[in-house]
VOGU-3710 file (C-alpha; in Angstrom, 3 decimals, decimal comma):
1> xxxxxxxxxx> -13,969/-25,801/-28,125  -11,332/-24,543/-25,542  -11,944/-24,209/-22,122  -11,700/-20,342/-20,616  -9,086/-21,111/-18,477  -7,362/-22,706/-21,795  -8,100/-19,768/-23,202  -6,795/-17,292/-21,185  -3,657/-18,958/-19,641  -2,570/-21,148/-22,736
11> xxxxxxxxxx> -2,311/-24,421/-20,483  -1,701/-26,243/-23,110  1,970/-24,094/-24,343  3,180/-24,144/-21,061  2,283/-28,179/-20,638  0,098/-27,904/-17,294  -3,861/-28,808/-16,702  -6,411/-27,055/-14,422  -5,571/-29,935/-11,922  -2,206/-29,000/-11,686
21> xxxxxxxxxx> -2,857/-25,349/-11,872  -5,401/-25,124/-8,608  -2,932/-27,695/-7,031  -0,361/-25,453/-7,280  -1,880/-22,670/-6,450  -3,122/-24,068/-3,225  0,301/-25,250/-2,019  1,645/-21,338/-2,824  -0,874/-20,290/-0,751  0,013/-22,712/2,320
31> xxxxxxxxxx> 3,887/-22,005/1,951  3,182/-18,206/2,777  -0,295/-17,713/4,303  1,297/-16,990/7,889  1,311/-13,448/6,480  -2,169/-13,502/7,312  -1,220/-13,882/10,325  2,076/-12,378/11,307  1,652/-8,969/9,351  -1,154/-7,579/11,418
41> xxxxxxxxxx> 0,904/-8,375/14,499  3,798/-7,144/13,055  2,229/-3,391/12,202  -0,097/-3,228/15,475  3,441/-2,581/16,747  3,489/0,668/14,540  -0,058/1,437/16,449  -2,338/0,027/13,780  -5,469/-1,833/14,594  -5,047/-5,444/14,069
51> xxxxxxxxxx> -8,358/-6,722/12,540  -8,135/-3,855/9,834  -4,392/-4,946/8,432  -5,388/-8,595/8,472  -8,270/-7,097/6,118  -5,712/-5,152/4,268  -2,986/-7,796/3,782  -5,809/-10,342/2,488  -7,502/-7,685/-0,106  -3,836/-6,556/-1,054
61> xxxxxxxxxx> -2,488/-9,958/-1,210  -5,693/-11,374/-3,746  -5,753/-8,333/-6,062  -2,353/-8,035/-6,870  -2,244/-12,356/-7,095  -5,018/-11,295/-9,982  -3,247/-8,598/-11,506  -0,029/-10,962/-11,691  -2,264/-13,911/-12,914  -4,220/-11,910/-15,666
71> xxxxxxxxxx> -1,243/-9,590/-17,195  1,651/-11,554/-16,567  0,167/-15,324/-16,564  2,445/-15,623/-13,949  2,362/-18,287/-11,570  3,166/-16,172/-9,143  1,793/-14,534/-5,705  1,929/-11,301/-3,962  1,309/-10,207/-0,255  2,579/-7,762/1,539
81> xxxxxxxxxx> 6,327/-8,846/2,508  8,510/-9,845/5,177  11,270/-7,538/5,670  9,434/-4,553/3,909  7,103/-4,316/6,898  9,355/-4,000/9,639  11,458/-0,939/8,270  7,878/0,138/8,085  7,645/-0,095/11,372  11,162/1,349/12,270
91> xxxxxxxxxx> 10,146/4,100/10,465  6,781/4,736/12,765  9,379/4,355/15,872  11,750/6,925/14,695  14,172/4,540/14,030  15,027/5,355/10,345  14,555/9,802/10,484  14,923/10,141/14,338  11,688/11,460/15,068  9,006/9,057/15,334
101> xxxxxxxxxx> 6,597/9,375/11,967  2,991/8,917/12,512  1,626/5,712/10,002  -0,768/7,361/7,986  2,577/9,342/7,040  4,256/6,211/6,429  1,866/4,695/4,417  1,827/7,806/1,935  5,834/6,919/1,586  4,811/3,522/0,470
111> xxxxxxxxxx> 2,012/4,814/-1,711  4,487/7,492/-3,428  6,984/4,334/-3,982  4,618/2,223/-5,258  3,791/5,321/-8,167  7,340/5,627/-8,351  7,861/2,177/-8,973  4,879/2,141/-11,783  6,583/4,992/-13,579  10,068/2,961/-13,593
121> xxxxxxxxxx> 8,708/0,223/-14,778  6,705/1,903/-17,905  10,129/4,049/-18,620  12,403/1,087/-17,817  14,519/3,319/-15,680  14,038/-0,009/-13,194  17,004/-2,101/-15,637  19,566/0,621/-14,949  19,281/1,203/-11,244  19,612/-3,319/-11,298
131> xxxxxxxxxx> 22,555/-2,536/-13,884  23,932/-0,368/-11,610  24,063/-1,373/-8,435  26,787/-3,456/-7,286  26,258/-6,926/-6,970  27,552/-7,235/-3,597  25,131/-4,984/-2,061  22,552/-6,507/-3,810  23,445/-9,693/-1,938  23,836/-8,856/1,193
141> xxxxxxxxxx> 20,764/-6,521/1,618  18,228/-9,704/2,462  20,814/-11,044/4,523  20,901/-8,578/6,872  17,383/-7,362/6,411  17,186/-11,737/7,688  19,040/-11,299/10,641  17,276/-8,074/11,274  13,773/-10,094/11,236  15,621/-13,331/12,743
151> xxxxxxxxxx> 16,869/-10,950/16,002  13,528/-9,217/16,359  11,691/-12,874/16,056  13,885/-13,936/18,816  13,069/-10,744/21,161  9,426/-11,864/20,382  9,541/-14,904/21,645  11,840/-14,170/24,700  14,534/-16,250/23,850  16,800/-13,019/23,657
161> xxxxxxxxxx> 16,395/-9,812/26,330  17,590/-6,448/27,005  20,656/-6,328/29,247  22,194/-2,939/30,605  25,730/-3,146/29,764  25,632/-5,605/27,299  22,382/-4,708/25,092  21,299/-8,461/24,700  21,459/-11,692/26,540  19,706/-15,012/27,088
171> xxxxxxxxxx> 16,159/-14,637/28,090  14,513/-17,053/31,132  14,313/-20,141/28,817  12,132/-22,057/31,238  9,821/-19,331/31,091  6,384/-20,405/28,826  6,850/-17,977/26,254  10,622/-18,717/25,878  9,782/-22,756/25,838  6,622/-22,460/22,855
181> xxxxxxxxxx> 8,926/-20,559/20,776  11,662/-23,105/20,494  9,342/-26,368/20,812  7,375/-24,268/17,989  10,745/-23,535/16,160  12,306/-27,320/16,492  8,770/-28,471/15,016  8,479/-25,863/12,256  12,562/-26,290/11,504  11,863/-30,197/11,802
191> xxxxxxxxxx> 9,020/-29,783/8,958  10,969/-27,744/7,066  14,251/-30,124/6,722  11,532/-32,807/5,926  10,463/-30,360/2,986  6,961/-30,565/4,076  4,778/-28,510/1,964  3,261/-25,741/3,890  6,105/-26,018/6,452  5,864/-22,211/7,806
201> xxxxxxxxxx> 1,797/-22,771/8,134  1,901/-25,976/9,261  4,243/-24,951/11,926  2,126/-21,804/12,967  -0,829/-24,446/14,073  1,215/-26,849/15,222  3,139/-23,795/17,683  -0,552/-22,686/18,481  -1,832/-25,961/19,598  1,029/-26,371/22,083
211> xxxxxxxxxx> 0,256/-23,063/23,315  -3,468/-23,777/24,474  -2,248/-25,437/27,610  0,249/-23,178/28,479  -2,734/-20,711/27,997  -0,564/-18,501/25,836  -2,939/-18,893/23,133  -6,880/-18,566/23,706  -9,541/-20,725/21,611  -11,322/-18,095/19,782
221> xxxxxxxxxx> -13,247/-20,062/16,597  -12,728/-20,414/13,447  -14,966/-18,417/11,189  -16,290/-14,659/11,242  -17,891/-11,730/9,588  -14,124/-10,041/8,280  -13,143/-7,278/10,692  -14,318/-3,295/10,160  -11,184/-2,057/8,072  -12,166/1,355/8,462
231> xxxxxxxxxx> -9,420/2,186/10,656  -6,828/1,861/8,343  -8,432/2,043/4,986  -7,600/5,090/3,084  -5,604/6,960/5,979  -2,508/7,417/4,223  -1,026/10,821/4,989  0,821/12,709/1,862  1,392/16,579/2,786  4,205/15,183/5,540
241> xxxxxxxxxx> 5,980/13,783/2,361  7,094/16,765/1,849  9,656/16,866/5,078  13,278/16,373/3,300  13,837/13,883/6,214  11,185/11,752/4,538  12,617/11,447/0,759  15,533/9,068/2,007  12,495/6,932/3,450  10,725/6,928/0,142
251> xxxxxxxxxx> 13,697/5,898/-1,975  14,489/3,212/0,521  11,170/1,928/0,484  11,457/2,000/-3,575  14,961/0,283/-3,681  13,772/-2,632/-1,551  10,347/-3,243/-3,412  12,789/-3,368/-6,792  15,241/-5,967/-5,969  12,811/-7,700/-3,793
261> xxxxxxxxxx> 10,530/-7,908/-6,994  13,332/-8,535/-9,728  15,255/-11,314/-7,758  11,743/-13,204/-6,796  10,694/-13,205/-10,338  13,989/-14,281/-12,086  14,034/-17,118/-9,445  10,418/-18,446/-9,760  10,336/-17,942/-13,747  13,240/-19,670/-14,124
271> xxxxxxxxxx> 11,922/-22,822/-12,486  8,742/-22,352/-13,860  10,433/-22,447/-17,589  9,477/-18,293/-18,375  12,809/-17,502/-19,501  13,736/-17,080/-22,333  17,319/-16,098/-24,018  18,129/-15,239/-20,448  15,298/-12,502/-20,199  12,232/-13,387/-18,441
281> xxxxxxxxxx> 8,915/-13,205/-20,559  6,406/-10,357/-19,820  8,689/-8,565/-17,260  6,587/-5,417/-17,659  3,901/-6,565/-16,632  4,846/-8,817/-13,980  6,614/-5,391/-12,134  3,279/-3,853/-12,694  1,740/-5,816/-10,544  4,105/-5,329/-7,820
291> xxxxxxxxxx> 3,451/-1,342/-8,341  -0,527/-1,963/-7,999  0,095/-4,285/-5,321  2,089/-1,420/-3,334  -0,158/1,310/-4,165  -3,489/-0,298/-3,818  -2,102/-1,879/-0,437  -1,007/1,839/0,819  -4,615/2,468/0,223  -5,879/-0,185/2,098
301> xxxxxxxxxx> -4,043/0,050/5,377  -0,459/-1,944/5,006  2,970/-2,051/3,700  4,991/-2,790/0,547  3,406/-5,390/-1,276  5,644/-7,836/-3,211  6,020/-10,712/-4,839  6,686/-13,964/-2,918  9,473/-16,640/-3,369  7,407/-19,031/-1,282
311> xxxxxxxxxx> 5,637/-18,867/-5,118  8,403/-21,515/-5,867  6,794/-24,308/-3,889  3,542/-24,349/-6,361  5,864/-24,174/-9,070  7,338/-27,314/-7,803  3,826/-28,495/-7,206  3,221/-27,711/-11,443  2,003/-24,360/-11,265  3,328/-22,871/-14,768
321> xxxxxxxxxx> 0,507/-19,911/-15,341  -1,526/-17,666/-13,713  -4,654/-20,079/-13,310  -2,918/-20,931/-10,078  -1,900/-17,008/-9,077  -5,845/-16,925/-9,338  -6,550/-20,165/-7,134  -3,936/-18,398/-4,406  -6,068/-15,011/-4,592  -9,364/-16,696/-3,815
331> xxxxxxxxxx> -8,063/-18,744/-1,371  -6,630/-15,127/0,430  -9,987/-13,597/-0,090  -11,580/-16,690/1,880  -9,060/-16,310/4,577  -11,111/-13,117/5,699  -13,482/-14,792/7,169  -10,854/-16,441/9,371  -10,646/-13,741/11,750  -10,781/-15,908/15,389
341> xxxxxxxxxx> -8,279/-18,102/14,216  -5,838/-15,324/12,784  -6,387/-13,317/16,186  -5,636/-16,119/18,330  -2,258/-16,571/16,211  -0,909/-13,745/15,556  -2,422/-11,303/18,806  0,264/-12,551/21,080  0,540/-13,147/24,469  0,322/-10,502/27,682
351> xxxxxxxxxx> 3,383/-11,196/30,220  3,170/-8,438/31,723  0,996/-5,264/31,834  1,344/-3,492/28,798  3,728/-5,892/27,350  2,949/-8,617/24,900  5,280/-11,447/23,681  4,989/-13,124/20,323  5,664/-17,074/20,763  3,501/-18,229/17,930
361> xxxxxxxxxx> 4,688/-16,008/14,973  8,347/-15,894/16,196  9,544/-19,131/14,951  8,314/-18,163/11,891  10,103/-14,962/11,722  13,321/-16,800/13,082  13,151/-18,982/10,073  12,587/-16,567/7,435  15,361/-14,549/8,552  17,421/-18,116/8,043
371> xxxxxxxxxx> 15,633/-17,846/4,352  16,840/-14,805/3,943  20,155/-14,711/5,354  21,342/-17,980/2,249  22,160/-15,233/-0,328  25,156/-14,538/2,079  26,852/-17,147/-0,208  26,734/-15,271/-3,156  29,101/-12,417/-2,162  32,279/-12,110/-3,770
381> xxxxxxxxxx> 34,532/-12,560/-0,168  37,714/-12,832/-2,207  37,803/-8,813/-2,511  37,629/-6,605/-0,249  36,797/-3,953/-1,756  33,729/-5,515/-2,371  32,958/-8,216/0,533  33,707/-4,943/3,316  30,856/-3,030/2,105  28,684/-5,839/1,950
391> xxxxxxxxxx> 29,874/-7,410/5,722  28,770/-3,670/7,113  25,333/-4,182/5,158  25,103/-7,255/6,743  25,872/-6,515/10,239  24,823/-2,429/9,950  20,981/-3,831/9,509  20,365/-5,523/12,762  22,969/-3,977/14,830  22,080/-0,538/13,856
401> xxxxxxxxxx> 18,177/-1,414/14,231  17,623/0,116/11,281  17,335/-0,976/7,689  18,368/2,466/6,117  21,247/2,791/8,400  22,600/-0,376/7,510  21,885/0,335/4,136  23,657/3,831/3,828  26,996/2,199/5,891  27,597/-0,392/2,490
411> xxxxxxxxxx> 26,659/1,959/-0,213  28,649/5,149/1,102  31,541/2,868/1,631  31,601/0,940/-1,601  32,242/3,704/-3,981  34,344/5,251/-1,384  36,601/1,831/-1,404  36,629/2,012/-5,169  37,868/5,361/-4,862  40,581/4,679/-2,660
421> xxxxxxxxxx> 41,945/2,070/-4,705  42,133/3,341/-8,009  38,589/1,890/-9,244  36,458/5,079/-9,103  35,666/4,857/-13,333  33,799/1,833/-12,545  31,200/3,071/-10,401  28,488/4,157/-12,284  27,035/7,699/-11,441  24,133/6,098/-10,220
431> xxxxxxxxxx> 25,631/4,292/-7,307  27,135/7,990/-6,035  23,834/9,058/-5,828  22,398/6,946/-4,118  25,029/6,603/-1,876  24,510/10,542/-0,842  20,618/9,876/-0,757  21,368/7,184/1,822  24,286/8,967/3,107  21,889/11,744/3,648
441> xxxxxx> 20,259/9,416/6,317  22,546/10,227/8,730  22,735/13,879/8,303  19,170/14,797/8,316  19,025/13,165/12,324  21,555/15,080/13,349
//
């Protein structure tokens, strides 16, 4: 008689064993667990209690892991994701509409994109915004969404400061905060280049041990009731939705989730054998747990939810179903009762008063910016027409200090540029529109 878990994840088709499954699963959740601990640092700086989205990203992170693992049989993970969260943030700051938003309003415009996203994915409307948009953009959004997280993980740790005349310089390097972030990036890095498994995790501890002299970090435990979540749990904030400064926010928030979601899942099924003819196997579903992810984690207190490339590593571990999407959700639900230890990574450190540095997490965020920024590659630099709008994507982002700014500078200029040289019939009617919703950016803070 077959086993449940050979039951419900057909082991045997896809030529894994429960071994291999909770093996893999384990190592997923290693390669991308510092979410636990860098996204409640990350939205504190949008004014949001820090014990409540470390409860959020963990209960956000495990049920969508189970809704991948049980509809797709995906072995795949979800948590709420890098990139996504600070254009959250920018748009808390003001630095997206020009007025600073309040969070609860924020997290209705990830709730509303999370429905959104639900509702492309049952009508398929998702394949012709990916048919649509160019393939340059497409590229060069995570790279300079990566040097957007890469720059701010470097003003975290110090190693970069605010100069009058010339924005940015050098920081004090032989300042403590300045030296744990690049022995804690050299380690992490070293790791890394070793192909460690774990690597980003790994390096997290390793940057917080070295700290403890310094006293930049604080002993704190290791174990803990979870914190109270109620001050983020179901405070989203919908009536300011309607604010026509606010719809650009929620389609930006939509387009990211999308490619985010598509381009993780093409990569990990593909090494994990799901394709098939060129089409992945159970698409649907797979996006629908992206949506639930979103939506349920809007609930909860935190950003987009998405899923996670870092899912790759467990595939290379032998993850091949869901039975190890399932091992990665428990092991996110335990991490709640890791509160000490997540607070003393991720609360940062005060150098002066009022103002807190970041040395643990920012070698992390350094490095996934250098994930992020690889795709750059992939752009077609031969034409102009296309590499132009794509080069002020890539630059627009971190320069600009805003995702949607950087955004609306590439996809305003590429149709334009196809215009202007005689391709205009190729851009589909799509791309125009979202060009003026993004376009539409800059008018609405004037």
């Amino acid at each position: 008689m077959r086993s449940w878990s050979q039951r419900t994840f057909d082991l045997e088709r896809r030529g894994t064993t429960v071994r291999a499954e909770l093996r893999g699963g384990a190592v997923t959740f290693l390669t991308m667990s510092y979410i636990v601990f860098v996204q409640p640092g990350v939205l504190a700086g949008a004014g949001m209690d820090f014990g409540a989205v470390m409860v959020a990203t963990c209960l956000s992170a495990a049920l969508a892991t189970f809704v991948m693992a049980f509809a797709a049989n995906y072995p795949v993970a979800l948590a709420p994701c890098m990139g996504e969260n600070f254009f959250f943030v920018a748009v808390v700051t003001g630095g997206v509409t020009g007025t600073a938003v309040p969070w609860p309003t924020a997290l209705g415009a990830v709730f509303v994109s999370g429905v959104l996203f639900l509702v492309l994915s049952l009508f398929r409307v998702r394949e012709k915004v990916l048919r649509s948009t160019p393939r340059s953009l497409l590229h060069a959004i995570p790279v300079g969404i990566g040097l957007f997280i890469a720059f701010i993980g470097l003003q975290q740790g110090g190693i970069v400061v605010a100069a009058p005349g010339a924005l940015v310089k050098i920081g004090d390097l032989t300042a403590a905060p300045a030296l744990l972030t690049l022995g804690g990036l050299a380690v992490t890095a070293a790791m890394l280049a070793l192909r460690v498994p774990g690597a980003l995790l790994l390096g997290l501890l390793a940057t917080t041990l070295l700290g403890l002299p310094a006293g930049l970090t604080h002993w704190r435990g290791l174990f803990a009731a979870p914190p109270d979540p109620s001050p983020v749990l179901g405070r989203l904030e919908l009536g300011a939705l309607l604010d026509p400064a606010m719809l650009p926010v929620v389609a930006i928030f939509l387009f990211m989730v999308l490619f985010d979601t598509v381009g993780t899942l093409a990569g990990v099924g593909q090494q994990a054998g799901l394709m098939k003819d060129g089409q992945l196997e159970r698409l649907g579903p797979a996006l629908t747990a992206d949506a639930v992810g979103t939506t349920a984690g809007a609930v909860l207190g935190t950003s987009t939810v998405s899923s996670y490339i870092e899912s790759a590593a467990g595939v290379a571990e032998g993850a091949r179903t869901g039975l190890a999407a399932v091992a990665t959700g428990v092991l996110f639900l335990l991490a709640l009762f890791c509160y000490p230890l997540v607070q003393m990574v991720g609360g940062g450190c005060e150098v002066a008063p009022g103002v807190f540095l970041h040395p643990v997490t920012a070698p992390v965020m350094i490095l996934v910016g250098w994930m992020m920024v690889r795709s750059v590659r992939d752009i077609d630099w031969e034409d102009p027409a296309e590499s132009i709008p794509a080069f002020l994507v890539v630059v627009g982002i971190p320069l600009s200090y805003s995702i949607a700014d950087g955004l609306a500078l590439g996809f305003v200029a590429w149709p334009l540029l196809q215009l202007l040289t005689g391709r205009g019939r190729r851009v589909p009617w799509l791309v125009y529109v979202l060009a003026v919703l993004l376009g539409g950016v800059f008018v609405l803070r004037q």
